[in-house]
C-alpha positions in Angstrom: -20.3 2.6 12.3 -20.5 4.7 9.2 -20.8 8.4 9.7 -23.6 10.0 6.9 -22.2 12.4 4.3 -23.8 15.3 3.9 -25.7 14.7 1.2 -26.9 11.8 2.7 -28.5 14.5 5.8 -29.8 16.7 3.0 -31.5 13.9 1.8 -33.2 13.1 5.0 -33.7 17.0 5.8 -35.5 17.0 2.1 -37.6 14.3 2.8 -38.9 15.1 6.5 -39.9 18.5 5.1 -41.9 16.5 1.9 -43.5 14.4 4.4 -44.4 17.2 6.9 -44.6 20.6 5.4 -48.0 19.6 3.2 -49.9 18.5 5.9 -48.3 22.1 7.8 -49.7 23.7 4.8 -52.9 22.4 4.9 -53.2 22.7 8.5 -52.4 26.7 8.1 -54.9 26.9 5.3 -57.8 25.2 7.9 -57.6 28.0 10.9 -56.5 31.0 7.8 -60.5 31.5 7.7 -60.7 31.5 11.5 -57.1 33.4 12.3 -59.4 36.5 9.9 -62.3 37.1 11.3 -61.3 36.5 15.0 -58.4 39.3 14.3 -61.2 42.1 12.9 -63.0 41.8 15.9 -60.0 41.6 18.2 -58.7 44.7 16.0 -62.2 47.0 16.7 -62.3 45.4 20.4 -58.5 46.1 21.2 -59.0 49.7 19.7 -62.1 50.7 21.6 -60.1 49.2 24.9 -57.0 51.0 24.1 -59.2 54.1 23.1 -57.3 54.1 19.9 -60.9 54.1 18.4 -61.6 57.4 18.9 -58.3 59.1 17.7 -58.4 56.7 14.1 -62.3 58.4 13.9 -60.5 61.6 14.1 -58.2 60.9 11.8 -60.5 59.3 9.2 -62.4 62.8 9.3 -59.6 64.2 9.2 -58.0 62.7 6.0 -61.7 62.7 4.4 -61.6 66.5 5.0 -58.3 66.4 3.8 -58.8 64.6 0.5 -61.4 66.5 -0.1 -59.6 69.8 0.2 -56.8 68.2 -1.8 -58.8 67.6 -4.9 -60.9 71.1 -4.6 -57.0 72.5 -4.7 -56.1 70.2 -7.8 -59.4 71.2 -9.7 -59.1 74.6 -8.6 -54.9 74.9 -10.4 -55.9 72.6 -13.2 -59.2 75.1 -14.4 -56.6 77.8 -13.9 -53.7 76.2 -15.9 -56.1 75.8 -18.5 -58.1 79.2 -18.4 -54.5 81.3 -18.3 -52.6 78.7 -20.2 -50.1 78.0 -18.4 -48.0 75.1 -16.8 -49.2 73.5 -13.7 -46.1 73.0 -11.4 -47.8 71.7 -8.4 -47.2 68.4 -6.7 -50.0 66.7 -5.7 -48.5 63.5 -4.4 -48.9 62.0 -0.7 -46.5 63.2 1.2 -44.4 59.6 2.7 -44.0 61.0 6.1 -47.5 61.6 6.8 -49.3 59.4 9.6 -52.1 57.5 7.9 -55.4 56.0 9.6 -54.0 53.1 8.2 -51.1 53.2 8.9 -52.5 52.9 12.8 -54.8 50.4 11.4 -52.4 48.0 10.5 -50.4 48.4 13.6 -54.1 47.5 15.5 -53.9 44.6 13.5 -50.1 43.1 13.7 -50.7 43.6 17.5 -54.1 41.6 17.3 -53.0 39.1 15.0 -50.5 37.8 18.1 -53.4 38.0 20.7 -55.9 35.6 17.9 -52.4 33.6 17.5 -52.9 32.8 20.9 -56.2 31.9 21.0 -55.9 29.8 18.0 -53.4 27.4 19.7 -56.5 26.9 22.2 -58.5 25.6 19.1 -58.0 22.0 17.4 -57.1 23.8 14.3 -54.3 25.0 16.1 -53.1 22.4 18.2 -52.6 19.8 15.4 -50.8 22.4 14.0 -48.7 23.0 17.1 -48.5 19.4 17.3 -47.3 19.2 13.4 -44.7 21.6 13.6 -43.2 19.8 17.1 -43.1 16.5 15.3 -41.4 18.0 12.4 -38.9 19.6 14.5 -38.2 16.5 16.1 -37.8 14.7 13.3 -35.2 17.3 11.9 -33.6 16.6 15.3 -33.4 13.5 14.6 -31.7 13.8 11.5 -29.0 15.8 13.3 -28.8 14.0 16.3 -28.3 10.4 14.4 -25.2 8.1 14.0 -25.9 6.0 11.2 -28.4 6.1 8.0 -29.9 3.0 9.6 -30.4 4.1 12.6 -31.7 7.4 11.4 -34.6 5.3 9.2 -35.7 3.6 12.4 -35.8 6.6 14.6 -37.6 8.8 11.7 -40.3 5.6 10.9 -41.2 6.0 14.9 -41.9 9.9 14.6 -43.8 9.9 11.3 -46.1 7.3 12.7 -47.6 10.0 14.2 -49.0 11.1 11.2 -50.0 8.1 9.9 -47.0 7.4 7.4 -44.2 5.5 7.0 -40.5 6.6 6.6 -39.6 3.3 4.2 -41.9 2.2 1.5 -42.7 -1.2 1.4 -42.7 -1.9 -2.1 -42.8 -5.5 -2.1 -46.6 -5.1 -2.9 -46.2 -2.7 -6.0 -47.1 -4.5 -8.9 -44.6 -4.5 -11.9 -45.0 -1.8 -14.3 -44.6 -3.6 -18.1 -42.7 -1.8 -20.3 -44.2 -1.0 -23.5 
């Protein structure tokens, strides 16, 4: 018994993830729509529950207020610069350590996105995908795990079965191509 080089396991690595990462892919793409929606309204329900919805209201009116204090102040020095002629040293840039309402926004959301994650696994979408992603993982396994090429070929043509392909391609049924 012949142990595989390892180019021989890159091959098979490279070829389990053509067969399976497509149809992962595709899969992902399928509940993407779903996975959206269903995390804005976990996002507005988790923030009302958590009362998070009132203090981001707060801080929206807050910022608005802000914004709108921040360009009176920038129209205010620029009609001055002008009108005295002289140079505007003033920074008007965001200042990086501030808290934004988005900033809590987008922690509503990383936190909701793993409650819909959930829920998606519940959904067909997401069990094929579940499903997918086991029998790829077994497959890699099985390229791992495998004494010979031959051996590997016949355990890899059981687990992509699954999925409705077959590791070897019969091509005993291919026509001849002429050259010409």
């Amino acid at each position: 018994m012949t142990k595989m080089t390892k180019y021989q396991l890159e091959h098979f690595e490279s070829k389990v993830n053509r067969y399976f990462e497509p149809l992962i892919s595709e899969q992902q793409l399928l509940i993407k729509q779903y996975r959206t929606e269903a995390t804005n309204n976990v996002v507005k329900k988790l923030a009302k529950k958590m009362g998070a919805d009132k203090i981001l209201q707060q801080m929206k009116e807050a910022e608005e207020f802000m914004k709108e204090a921040q360009n009176n102040a920038k129209t205010f020095f620029e009609k001055v610069s002008k009108k005295e002629k002289k140079d505007l040293d003033y920074s008007f840039e965001r200042d990086s350590e501030r808290l934004s309402v988005s900033d809590c926004e987008e922690q509503l959301r990383e936190w909701a996105k793993d409650l819909v994650d959930k829920e998606i696994e519940k959904r067909p979408e997401g069990s094929k995908l579940a499903q997918l992603r086991q029998l790829k993982q077994k497959a890699m396994d099985t390229v791992f795990e495998s004494g010979t090429a031959e051996d590997l070929k016949l355990a890899l043509d059981k687990v992509v079965s699954h999925i409705g392909l077959t590791w070897s391609v019969d091509t005993s049924k291919i026509k001849q191509l002429s050259q010409g």
